[in-house]
C-alpha positions as CSV (number, residue, x, y, z in Angstrom):
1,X,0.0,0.0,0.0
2,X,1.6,3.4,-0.9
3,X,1.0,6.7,0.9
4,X,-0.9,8.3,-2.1
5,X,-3.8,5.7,-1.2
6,X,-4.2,7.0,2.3
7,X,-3.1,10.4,2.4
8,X,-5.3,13.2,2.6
9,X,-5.6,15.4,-0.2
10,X,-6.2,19.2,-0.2
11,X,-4.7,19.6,3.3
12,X,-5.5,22.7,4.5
13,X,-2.5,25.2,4.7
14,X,-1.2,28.4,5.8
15,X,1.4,31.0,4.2
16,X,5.0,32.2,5.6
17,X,3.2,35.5,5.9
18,X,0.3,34.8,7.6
19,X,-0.4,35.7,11.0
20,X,0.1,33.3,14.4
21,X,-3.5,33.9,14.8
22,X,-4.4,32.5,11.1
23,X,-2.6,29.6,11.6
24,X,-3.6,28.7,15.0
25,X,-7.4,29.5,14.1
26,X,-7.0,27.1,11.4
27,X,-5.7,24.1,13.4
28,X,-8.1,24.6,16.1
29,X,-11.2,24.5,13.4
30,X,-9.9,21.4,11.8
31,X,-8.6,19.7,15.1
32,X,-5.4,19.5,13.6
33,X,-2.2,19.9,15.8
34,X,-0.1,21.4,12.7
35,X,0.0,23.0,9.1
36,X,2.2,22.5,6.4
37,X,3.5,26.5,5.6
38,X,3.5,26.9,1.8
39,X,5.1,29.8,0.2
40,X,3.1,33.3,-0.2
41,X,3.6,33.5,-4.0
42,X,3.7,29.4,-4.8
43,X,1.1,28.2,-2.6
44,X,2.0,24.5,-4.2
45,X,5.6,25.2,-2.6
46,X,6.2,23.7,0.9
47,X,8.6,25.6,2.9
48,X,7.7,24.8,6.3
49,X,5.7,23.2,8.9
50,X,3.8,24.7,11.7
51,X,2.5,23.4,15.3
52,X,0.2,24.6,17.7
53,X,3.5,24.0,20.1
54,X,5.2,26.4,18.0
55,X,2.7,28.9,18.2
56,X,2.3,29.1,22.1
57,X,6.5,29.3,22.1
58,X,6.8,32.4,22.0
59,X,4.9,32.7,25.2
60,X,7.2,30.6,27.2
61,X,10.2,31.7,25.7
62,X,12.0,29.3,28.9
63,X,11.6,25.9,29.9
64,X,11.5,27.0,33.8
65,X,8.3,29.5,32.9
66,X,6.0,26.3,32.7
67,X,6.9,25.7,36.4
68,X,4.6,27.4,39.4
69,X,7.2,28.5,41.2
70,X,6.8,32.0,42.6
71,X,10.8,32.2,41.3
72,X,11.3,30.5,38.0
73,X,7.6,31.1,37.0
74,X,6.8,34.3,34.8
75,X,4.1,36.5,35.4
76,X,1.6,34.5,33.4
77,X,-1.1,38.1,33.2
78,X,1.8,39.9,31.9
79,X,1.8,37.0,29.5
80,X,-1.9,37.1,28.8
81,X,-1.3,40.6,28.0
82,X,1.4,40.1,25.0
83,X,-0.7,37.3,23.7
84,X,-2.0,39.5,21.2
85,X,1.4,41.0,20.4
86,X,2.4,37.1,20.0
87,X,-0.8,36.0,17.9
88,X,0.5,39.0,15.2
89,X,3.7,37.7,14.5
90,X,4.4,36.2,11.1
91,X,4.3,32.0,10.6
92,X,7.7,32.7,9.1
93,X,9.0,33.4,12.8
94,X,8.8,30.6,14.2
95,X,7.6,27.2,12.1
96,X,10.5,24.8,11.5
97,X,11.6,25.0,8.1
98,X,12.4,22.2,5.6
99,X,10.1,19.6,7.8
100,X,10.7,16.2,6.5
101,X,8.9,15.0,3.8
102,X,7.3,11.6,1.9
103,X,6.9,11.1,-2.0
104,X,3.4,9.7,-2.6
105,X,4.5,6.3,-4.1
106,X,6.1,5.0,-0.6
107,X,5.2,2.3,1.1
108,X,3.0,3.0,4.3
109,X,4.5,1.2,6.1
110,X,8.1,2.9,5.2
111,X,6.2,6.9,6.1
112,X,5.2,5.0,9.4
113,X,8.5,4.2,10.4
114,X,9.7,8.0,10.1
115,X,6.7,9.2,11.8
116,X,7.6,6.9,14.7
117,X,11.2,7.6,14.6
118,X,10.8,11.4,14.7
119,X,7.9,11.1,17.1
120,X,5.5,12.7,14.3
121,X,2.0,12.3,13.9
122,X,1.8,13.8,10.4
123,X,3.7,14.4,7.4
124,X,3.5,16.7,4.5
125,X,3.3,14.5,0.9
126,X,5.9,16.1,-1.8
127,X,6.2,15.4,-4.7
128,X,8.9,17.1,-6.6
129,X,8.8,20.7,-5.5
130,X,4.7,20.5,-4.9
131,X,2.9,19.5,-2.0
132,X,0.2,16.9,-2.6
133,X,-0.9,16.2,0.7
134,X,-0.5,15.0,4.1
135,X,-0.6,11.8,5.5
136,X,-1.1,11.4,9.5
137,X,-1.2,8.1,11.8
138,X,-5.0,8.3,11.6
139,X,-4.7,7.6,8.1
140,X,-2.1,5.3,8.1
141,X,-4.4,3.5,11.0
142,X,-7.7,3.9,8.7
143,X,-5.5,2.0,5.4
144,X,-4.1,-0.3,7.0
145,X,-7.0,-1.5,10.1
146,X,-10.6,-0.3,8.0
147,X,-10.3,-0.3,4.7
148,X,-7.8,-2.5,3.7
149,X,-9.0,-6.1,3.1
């Protein structure tokens, strides 16, 4: 079974220059946890990847603000306050660029074995330069466990 016949086409994305808030609005309409980034004049161009992780970053610029400690901890309503300063910047800012990719004619199996190696639960589809698609665990799970057989 190859990725093509499980991956999702016409995967919602989001451009370099779009806004925090965009992005993040996005993946919290399509309960998805991340977007491929495509370029702002070749929206068939992937350039990056983008996570709801990597959108709240910028918040907790330090691994020691999560902690509720009246010492490491930062002053989470001055936070609150530069959330909107946050939600402005630019994708660009902070996805990771040049995310790992899968062609469409691999094995399932094969995009599986990255996903679990890299701790991912999706993956853009490229082929050539263009992004086809995405393929995520669900349907990898959905292929290979529902409708295959």
């Amino acid at each position: 079974m190859k990725v093509s016949e499980v991956m999702s086409h016409g995967s919602i994305t989001c451009k370099a220059g779009d806004t925090l808030h965009d992005a993040t609005q996005k993946m919290v309409m399509r309960r998805c946890g991340s977007l491929p980034v495509v370029d702002d004049e070749d929206t068939t161009k992937l350039i990056g990847i983008i996570t709801i992780r990597d959108t709240m970053l910028p918040l907790y610029p330090n691994f020691g603000e999560y902690i509720h400690d009246a010492k490491s901890a930062r002053d989470f309503e001055d936070m609150e306050e530069n959330y909107k300063s946050v939600m402005c910047m630019k994708v660009k800012e902070v996805m990771t660029p040049n995310p790992m990719t899968v062609p469409s004619n691999m094995p399932v199996l094969k995009a599986a074995s990255f996903m679990g190696l890299k701790n991912l639960r999706r993956l853009p589809v490229v082929d050539g330069e263009k992004l086809s698609g995405v393929i995520s665990i669900g349907d990898i799970n959905r292929g290979l466990f529902i409708n295959h057989g």
